[in-house]
N, C-alpha and C positions, 0 to 999 in steps of 0.2 A: 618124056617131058624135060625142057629146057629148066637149069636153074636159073636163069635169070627171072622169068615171071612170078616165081617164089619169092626172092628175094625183092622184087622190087614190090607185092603184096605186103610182103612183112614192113618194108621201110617206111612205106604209106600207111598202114598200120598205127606206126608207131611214131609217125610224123604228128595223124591226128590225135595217138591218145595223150601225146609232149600236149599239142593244144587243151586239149579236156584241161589238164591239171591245170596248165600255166590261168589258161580262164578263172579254174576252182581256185585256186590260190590268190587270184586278186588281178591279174596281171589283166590290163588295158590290152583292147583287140587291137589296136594300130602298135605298139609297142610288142607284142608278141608275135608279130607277123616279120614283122622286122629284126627281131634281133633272132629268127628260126630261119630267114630269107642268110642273114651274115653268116650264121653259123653252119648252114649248109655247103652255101660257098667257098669258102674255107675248109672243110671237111674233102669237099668233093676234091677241091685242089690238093691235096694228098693223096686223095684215094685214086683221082686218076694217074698220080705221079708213081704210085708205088704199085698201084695192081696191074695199071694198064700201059705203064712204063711214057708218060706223056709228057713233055716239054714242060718246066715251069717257066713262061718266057716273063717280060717285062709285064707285057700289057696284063695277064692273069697276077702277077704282084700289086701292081694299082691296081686291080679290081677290089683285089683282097683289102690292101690300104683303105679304100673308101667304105668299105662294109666296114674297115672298124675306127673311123673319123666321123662316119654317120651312127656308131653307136656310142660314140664319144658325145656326140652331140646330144643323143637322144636320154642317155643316162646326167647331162648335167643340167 
């Protein structure tokens, strides 16, 4: 058996139970969609940089920029 399908089990996993709580704790469904969408993206962009040895180029820096000016926006 591949470890990837494990891991990517567990991450889905824990994607949805991140959601359960944010819900149980108060947190508005378009607002939690969204700030788990930025925080992914950002995450991913290290974890491809560092595991998978990937380019951080411009265009994936404004990506990241806009996930967190669109959370700027959304948090004021």
């Amino acid at each position: 058996m591949n470890w990837a399908p494990v891991f990517l089990g567990i991450s889905v996993v824990g994607l949805e139970v991140g959601f359960i709580y944010a819900y149980k704790n108060g947190w508005a469904v378009s607002t939690a969609s969204i700030v788990q969408s930025a925080f992914i993206a950002v995450a991913l962009l290290f974890v491809g940089a560092l595991l998978y040895h990937e380019v951080i180029s411009i265009s994936r820096i404004i990506g990241v920029g806009f996930c967190l000016v669109g959370l700027f926006f959304l948090n004021r």
